[in-house]
KELO-584746 format. One record per residue (C-alpha): residue in three letters; x, y, z. Coordinates in steps of 0.1 Angstrom, whole numbers, padded with zeros to 4 digits, always signed. Layout:
BEGIN
AlaXYZ
...
//
This chain:
BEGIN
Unk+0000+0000+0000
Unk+0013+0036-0004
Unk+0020+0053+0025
Unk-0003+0084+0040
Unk-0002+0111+0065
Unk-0031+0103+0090
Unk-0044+0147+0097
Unk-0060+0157+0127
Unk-0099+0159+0115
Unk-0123+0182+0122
Unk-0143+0182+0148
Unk-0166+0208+0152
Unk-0174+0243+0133
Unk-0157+0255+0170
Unk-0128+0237+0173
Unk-0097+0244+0158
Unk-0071+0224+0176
Unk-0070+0200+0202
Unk-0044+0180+0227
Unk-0028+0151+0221
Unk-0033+0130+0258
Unk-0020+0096+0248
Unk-0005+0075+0217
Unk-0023+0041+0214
Unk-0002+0026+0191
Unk+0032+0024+0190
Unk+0054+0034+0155
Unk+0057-0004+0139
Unk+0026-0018+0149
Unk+0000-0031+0130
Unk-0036-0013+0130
Unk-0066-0018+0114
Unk-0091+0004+0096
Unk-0111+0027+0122
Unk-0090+0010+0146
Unk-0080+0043+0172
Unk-0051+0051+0174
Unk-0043+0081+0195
Unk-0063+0100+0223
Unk-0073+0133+0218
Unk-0089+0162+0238
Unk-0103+0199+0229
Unk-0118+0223+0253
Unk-0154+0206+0247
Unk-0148+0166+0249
Unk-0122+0142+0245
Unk-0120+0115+0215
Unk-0098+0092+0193
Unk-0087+0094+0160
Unk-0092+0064+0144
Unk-0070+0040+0112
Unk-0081+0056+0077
Unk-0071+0025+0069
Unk-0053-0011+0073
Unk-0014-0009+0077
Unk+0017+0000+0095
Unk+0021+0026+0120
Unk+0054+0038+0104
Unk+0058+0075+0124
Unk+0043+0094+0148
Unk+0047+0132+0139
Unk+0034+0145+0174
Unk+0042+0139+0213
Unk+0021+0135+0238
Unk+0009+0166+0249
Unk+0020+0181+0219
Unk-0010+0212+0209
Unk-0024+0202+0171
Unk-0038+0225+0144
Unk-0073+0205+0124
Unk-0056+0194+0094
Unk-0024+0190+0108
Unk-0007+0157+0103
Unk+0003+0137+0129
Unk+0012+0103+0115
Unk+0025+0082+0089
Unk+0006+0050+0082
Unk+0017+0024+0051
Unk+0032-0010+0047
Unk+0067-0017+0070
Unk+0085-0017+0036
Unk+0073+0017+0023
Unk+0097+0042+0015
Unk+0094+0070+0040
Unk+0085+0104+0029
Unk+0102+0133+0046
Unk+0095+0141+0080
Unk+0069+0162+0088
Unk+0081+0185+0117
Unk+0068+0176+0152
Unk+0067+0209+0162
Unk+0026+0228+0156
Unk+0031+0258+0133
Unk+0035+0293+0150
Unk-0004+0306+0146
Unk-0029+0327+0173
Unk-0055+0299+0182
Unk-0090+0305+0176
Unk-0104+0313+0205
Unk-0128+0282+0215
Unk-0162+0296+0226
Unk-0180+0269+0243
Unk-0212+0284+0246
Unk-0228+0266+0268
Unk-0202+0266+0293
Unk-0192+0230+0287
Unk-0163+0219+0311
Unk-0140+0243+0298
Unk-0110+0260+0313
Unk-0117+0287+0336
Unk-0122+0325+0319
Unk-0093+0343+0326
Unk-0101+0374+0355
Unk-0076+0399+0344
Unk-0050+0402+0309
Unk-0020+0419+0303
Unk-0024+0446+0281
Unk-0005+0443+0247
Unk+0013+0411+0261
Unk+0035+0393+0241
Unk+0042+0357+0242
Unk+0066+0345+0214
Unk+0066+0310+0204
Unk+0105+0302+0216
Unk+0118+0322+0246
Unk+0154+0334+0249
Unk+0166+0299+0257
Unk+0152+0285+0231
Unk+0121+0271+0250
Unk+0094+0266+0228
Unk+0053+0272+0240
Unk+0024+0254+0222
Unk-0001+0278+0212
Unk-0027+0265+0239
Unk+0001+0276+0265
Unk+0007+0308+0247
Unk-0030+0317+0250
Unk-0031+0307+0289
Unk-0004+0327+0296
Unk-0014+0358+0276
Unk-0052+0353+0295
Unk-0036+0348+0331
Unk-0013+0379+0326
Unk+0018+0354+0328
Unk+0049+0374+0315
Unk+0078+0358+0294
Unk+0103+0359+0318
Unk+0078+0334+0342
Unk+0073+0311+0318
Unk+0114+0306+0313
Unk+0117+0304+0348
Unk+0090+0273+0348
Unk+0102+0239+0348
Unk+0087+0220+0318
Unk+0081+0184+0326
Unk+0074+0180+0285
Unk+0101+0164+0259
Unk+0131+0184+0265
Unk+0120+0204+0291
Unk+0086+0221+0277
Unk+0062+0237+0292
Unk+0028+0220+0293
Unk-0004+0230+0300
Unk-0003+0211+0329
Unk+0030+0232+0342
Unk+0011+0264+0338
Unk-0022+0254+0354
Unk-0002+0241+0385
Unk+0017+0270+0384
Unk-0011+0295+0388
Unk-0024+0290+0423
Unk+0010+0294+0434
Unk+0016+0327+0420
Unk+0028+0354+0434
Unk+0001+0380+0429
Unk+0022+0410+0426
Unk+0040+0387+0396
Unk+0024+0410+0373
Unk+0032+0441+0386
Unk+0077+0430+0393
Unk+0104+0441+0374
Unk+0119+0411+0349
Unk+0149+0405+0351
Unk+0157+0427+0322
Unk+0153+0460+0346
Unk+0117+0466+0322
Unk+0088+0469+0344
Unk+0059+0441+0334
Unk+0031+0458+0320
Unk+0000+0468+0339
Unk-0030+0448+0344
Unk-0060+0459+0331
Unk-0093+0443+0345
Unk-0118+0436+0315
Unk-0154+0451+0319
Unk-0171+0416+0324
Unk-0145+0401+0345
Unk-0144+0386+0384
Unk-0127+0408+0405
Unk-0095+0389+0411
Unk-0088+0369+0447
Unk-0073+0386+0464
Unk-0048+0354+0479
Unk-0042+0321+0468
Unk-0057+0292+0487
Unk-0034+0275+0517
Unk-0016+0251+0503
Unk-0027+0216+0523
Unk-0006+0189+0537
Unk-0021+0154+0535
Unk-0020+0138+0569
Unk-0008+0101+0572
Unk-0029+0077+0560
Unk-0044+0101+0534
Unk-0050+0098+0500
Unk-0040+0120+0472
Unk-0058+0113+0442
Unk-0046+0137+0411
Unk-0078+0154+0394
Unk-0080+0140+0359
Unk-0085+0165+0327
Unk-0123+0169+0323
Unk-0123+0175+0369
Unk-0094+0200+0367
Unk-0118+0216+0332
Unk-0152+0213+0358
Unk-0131+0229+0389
Unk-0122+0254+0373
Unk-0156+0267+0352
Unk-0174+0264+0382
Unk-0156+0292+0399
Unk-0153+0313+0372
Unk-0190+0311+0372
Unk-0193+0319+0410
Unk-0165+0348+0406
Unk-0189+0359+0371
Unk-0225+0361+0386
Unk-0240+0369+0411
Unk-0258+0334+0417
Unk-0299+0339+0433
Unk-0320+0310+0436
Unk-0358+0309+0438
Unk-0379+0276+0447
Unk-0412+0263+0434
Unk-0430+0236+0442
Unk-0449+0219+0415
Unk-0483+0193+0418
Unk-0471+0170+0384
Unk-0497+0148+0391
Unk-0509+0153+0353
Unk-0476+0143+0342
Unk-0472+0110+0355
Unk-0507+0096+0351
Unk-0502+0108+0314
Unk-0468+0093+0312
Unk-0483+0059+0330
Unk-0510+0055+0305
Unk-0487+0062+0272
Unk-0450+0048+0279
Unk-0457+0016+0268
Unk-0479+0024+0232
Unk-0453+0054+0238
Unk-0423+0032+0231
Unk-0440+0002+0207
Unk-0447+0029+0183
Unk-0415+0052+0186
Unk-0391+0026+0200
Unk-0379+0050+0226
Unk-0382+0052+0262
Unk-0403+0081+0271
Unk-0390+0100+0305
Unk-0401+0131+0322
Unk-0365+0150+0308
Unk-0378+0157+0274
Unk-0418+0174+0293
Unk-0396+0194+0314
Unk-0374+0207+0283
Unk-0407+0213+0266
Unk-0420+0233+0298
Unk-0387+0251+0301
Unk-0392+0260+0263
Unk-0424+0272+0263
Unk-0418+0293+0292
Unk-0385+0305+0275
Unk-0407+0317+0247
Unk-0430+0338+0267
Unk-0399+0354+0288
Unk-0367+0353+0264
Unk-0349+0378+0288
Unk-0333+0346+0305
Unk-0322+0333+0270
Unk-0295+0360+0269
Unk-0255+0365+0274
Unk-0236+0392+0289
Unk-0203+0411+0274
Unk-0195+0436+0304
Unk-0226+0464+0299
Unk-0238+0447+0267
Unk-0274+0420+0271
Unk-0270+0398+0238
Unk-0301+0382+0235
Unk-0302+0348+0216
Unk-0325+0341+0188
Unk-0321+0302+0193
Unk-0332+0279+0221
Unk-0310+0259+0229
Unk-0314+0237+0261
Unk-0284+0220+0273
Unk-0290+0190+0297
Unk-0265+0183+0326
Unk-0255+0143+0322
Unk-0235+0123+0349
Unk-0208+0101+0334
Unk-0198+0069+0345
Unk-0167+0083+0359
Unk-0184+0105+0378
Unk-0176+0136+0357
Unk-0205+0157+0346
Unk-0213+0167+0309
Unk-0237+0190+0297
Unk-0248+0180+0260
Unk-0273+0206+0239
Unk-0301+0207+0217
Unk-0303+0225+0194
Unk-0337+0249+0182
Unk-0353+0228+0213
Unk-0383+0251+0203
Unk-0386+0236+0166
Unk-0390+0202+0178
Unk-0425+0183+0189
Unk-0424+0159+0219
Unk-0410+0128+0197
Unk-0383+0147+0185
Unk-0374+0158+0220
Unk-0375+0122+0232
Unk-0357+0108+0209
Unk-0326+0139+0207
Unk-0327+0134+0245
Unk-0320+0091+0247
Unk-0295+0098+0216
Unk-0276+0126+0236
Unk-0279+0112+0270
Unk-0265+0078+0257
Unk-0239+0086+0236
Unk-0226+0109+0267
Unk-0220+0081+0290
Unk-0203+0061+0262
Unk-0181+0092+0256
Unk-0192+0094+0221
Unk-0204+0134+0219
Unk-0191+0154+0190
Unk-0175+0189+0201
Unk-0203+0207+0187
Unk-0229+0191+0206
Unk-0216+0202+0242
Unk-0216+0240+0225
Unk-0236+0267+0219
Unk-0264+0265+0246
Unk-0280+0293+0259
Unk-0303+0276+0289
Unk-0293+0244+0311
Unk-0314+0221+0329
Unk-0300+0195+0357
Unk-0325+0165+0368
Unk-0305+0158+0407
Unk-0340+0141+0411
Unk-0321+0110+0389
Unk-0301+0108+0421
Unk-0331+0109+0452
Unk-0328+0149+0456
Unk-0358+0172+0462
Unk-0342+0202+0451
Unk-0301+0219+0444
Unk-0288+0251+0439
Unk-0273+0246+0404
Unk-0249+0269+0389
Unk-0249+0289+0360
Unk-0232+0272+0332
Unk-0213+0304+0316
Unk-0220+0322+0297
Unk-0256+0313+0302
Unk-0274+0331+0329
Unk-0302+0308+0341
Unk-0299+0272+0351
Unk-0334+0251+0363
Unk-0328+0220+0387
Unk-0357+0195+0387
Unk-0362+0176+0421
Unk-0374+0141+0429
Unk-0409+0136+0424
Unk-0429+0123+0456
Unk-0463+0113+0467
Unk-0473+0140+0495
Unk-0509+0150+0511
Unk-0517+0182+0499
Unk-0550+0200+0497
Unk-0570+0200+0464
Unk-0593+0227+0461
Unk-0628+0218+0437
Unk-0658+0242+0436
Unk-0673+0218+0466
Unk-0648+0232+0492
Unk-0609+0222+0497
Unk-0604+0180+0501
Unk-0568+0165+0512
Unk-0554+0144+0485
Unk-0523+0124+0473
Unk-0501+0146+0452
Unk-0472+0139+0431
Unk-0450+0167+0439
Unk-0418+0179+0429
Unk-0394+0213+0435
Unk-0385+0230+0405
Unk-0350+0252+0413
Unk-0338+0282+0390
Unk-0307+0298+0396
Unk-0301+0330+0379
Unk-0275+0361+0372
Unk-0291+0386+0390
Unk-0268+0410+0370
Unk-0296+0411+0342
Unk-0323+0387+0358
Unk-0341+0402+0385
Unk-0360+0383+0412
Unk-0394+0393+0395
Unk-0386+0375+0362
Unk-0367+0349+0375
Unk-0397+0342+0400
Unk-0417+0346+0373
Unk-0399+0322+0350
Unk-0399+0292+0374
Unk-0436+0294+0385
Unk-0447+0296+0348
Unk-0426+0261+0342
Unk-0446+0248+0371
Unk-0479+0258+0359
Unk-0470+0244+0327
Unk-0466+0207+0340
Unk-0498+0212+0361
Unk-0515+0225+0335
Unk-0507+0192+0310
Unk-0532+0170+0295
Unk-0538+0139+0303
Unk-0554+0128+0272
Unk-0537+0150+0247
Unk-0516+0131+0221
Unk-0486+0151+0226
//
């Protein structure tokens, strides 16, 4: 066979690189077609690149760790006899990356607070040291000057700083860093705060000492990703929750009496995830003031709807996959884009573009016995609904005869909003019209 260059493919309309985590093949081996070959991670998920074809592994063009353009090659695959072409460079070409807006506030890596103004960080340093363009982009965001990043020692090939380096690097900071004189004798530039950014802490956390007998367990990629978007979105908004307590008694007698002809005639399993998203989208249509982003004093307020849905993974790491123009899409197609995402999540299977671009979350922590949470805004959302466990309680049933006590299925609905541009009225407002939504439902509609 004639021998090819396997390229980095694309995956996603917002993804532009991605991170090479681990080889799965060694250069010699034999592979397969669609056999994987590598692991690879962007800002969104993480994924394999797979055998175009049957052959030999002849040369891998990348390290581990190694930052990758889309389109870029990173292997040489042919038969163990082919003549090898000239080597592609290891090194990824000198370019700005594209800035990857998740949108939805996937797990991504935490929103820089501050920036050095007119910054420059130059692909090699004075000793020669070269930074990946991911590295590059986390120092010019952190306000991380040249001279810091020479001073780092790079556990990469030869010395190189990784991403890794810098992140660990951060917390222990000094926080006048910024503000020293390099060893040069020029002062660093200032630090400018942007509009829309947390103020910055004003000291580090205490570094802990495990005792004996502790255990240290190193957080993996997609747990360092979660960490650290979560406190950027407690440092970004200003987090206020208000509670409701729904009767869904409608809901699960009509769910009861259809599930079954529900899932003979559809052949998917209908849940109560894709009734709230329809709730959440009806109510979304009447009050689109919680569909909206913020850039510092600017409200951008989205045209599309779409709903992203927190899922656990079997690791315990939590996902939020989207969907898309929720609002152009009957009950069916809900069910049936909520099984596909939902599934494919805890297999690890989600494309890059389907953990992006949503502009409303909803978390179900009734899947795990809860009643109710205090979610957090997934950035750069600013609204996120929790749905509770729902439970048979007495409650009092009011008829045109006078009030009777009755079994109830109840259930607490939770919406946490930024209280930067949502105020308790409509944020009240929004969660109490989702309720009377799933009070209001039919039970003999054909939905």
């Amino acid at each position: 066979m004639s021998q090819i260059d396997i390229l980095l493919p694309k995956m996603g309309e917002s993804v532009a690189e991605a991170t090479i985590i681990k080889w799965l093949k060694n250069e010699g081996d034999h592979v397969e077609a669609d056999e994987p070959i590598v692991e690879i991670a962007t800002d969104k998920v993480d994924s394999e690149v797979p055998a175009p074809e049957a052959g030999t592994l002849l040369k891998r063009l990348v390290n581990d760790g190694d930052v990758v353009k889309v389109g870029q090659p990173i292997a040489q695959i042919g038969s163990a006899s082919a003549t090898k072409a000239a080597p592609v460079s290891p090194t990824v070409k000198s370019a700005e990356p594209v800035a990857a807006n998740n949108g939805n506030g996937s797990a991504s890596s935490s929103a820089p607070v501050a920036r050095v103004e007119n910054a420059t960080i130059s692909r090699s340093g004075p000793t020669g040291k070269f930074y990946s363009p991911l590295v590059r982009n986390i120092a010019r965001n952190e306000g991380v000057s040249m001279q810091e990043l020479e001073d780092l020692s790079g556990t990469g090939e030869g010395g190189r700083v990784t991403k890794k380096d810098l992140l660990d690097y951060l917390p222990t900071r000094d926080n006048n860093a910024a503000s020293e004189v390099d060893r040069t004798g020029t002062p660093a530039p200032a630090v400018v705060a942007r509009p829309n950014a947390a103020p910055e802490v004003a000291k580090a956390a205490p570094k802990l000492v495990a005792g004996e007998g502790d255990e240290i367990i190193e957080m993996d990629r997609m747990r360092r990703l979660i960490a650290d978007h979560m406190v950027m979105s407690k440092h970004t908004s200003p987090h206020v929750t208000s509670f409701v307590e729904a009767d869904v008694t409608n809901v699960v007698m009509w769910r009861e009496k259809v599930k079954k002809a529900f899932e003979q005639r559809e052949g998917e399993k209908l849940t109560y995830t894709p009734v709230f998203i329809m709730a959440i989208v009806q109510a979304i249509k009447e009050m689109p003031m919680v569909n909206v982003q913020v850039d510092g004093h600017t409200i951008i307020k989205k045209r599309d709807i779409n709903i992203g849905m927190a899922a656990a993974m079997p690791n315990g790491n939590l996902i939020v996959p989207v969907i898309k123009n929720a609002d152009q899409l009957n009950l069916v197609g809900l069910v049936r884009k909520v099984n596909d995402l939902a599934n494919r999540a805890r297999l690890g299977k989600l494309l890059p573009d389907e953990v992006s671009g949503g502009t409303y979350t909803m978390t179900n922590v009734g899947t795990f016995g809860n009643v109710m949470g205090t979610p957090v805004i997934n950035q750069p959302q600013v609204a996120i609904m929790a749905t509770g466990a729902i439970r048979k309680k007495p409650a009092v049933i009011e008829t045109p005869h006078g009030d009777l006590i009755g079994i109830r299925h109840q259930m607490f609905l939770s919406h946490s909003y930024d209280h930067r541009v949502v105020d308790g009225a409509l944020g009240g407002r929004f969660v109490r019209r989702v309720a009377d939504i799933l009070e209001a439902w039919s039970t003999d509609e054909q939905y």
